[in-house]
C-alpha positions in Angstrom: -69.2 -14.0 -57.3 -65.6 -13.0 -58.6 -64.1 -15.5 -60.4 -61.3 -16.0 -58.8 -63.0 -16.8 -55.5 -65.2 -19.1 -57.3 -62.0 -21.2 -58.6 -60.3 -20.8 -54.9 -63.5 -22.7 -53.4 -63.0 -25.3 -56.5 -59.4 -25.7 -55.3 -60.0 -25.6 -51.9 -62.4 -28.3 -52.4 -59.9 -30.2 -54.4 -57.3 -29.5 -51.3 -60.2 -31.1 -48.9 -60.8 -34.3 -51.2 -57.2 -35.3 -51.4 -57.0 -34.6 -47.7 -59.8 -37.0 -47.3 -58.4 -39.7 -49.7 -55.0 -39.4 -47.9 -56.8 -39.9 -44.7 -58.9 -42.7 -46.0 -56.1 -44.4 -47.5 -54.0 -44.0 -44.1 -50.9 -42.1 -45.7 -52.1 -38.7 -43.6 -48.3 -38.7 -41.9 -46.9 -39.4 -45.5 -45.5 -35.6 -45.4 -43.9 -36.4 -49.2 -47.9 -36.8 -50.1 -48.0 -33.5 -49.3 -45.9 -32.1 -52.1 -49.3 -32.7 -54.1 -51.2 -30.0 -52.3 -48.5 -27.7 -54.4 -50.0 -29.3 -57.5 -52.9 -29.0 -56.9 -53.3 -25.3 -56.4 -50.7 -25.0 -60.3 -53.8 -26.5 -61.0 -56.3 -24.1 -60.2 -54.1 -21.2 -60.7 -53.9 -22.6 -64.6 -57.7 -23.1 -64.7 -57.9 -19.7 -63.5 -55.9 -18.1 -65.9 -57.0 -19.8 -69.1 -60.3 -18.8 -68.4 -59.5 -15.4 -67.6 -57.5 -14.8 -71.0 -59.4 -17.1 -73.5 -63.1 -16.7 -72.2 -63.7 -14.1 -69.8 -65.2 -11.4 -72.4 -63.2 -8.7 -70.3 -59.3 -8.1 -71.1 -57.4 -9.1 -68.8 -53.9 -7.8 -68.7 -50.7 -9.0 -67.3 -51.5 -7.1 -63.6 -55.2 -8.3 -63.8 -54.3 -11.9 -64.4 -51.1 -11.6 -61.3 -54.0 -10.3 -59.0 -56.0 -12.8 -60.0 -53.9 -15.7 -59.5 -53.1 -14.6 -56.2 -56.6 -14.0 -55.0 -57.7 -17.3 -56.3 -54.8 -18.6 -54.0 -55.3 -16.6 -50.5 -59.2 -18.0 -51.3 -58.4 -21.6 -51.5 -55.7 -21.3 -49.3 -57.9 -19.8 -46.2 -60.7 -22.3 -47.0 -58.8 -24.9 -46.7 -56.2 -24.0 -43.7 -60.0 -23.3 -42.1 -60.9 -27.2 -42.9 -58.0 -28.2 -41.6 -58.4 -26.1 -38.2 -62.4 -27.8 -37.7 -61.1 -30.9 -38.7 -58.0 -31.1 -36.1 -60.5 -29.4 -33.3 -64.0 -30.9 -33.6 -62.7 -34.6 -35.7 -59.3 -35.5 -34.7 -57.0 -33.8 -32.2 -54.4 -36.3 -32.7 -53.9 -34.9 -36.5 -51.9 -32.0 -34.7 -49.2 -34.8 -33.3 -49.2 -35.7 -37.2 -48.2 -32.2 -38.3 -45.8 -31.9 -35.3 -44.2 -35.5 -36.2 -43.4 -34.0 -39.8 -40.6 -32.0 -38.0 -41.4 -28.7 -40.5 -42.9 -26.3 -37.8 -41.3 -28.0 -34.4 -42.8 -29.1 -31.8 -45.6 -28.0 -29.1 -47.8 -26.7 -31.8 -50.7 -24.3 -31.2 -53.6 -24.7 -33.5 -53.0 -20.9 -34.7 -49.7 -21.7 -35.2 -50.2 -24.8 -37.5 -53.1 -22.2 -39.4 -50.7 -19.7 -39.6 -47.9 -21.7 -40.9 -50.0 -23.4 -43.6 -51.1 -19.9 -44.5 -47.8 -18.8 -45.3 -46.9 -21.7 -46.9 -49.5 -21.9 -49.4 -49.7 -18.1 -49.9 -45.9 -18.0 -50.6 -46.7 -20.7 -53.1 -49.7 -19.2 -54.7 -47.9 -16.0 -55.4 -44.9 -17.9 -56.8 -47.7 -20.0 -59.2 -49.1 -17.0 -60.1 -46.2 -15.2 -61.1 -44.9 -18.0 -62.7 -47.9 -18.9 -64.7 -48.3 -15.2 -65.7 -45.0 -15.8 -67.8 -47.2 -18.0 -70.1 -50.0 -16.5 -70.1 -48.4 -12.7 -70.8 -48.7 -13.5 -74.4 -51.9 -13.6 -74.3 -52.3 -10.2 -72.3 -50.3 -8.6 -74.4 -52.8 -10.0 -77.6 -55.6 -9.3 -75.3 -54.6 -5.6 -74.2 -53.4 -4.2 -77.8 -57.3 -5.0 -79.4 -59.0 -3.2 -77.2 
């Protein structure tokens, strides 16, 4: 399996657990809770990227590790937004009233609308991460890419 889908299921699971434990905990409509989810994949986008420059045994240079950041994120990112779509349909319709109530996407939501919106969102985000991240990790490509 490509490493960077095998970090985007670990960070989609880590999406899916804090969902869980915001649902548990009854803060689900706390929207600033949210904000974490952004965390969460800098997270995995960091774990990604270490690995990839100090112990992948391949170089991996500036373009490779971009790519790889955003793959890792359009991995979790789908996972997750297809969580979130069984969870709303087959566990609890009324979370769709939640994501209406936060007043981000408007009202009357579709269920492919609220997938596609989280999709953008966290895609946007991942390839912000990655590029952002990338301007650490460049010294290492640049180490990386002049031994070989």
């Amino acid at each position: 399996m490509n490493t960077s889908v095998k970090y985007g299921i670990y960070t989609a699971l880590a999406l899916t657990v804090y969902f869980l434990l915001m649902k548990i905990a009854g803060q689900e409509d706390n929207f600033a809770l949210r904000f974490l989810n952004f965390f969460i994949l800098i997270g995995g986008v960091y774990f990604l990227l270490k690995y990839k420059f100090q112990k992948d045994p391949e170089p991996t240079s500036y373009f490779d590790g971009l790519i790889a950041g955003v793959v890792m994120s359009v991995a979790a990112v789908v996972i997750f937004t297809a969580f979130l779509a069984l969870y709303i349909v087959a566990i609890d319709p009324a979370f769709m009233e939640v994501m209406e109530n936060s007043q981000i996407w408007g009202n009357h939501l579709e269920i492919e609308q609220m997938a596609f919106a989280i999709l953008i969102e966290g895609l946007a985000s991942g390839v912000v991460i990655s590029f952002a991240w990338m301007q650490y990790f460049k010294q290492f490509a640049r180490k990386q890419t002049t031994n070989v």
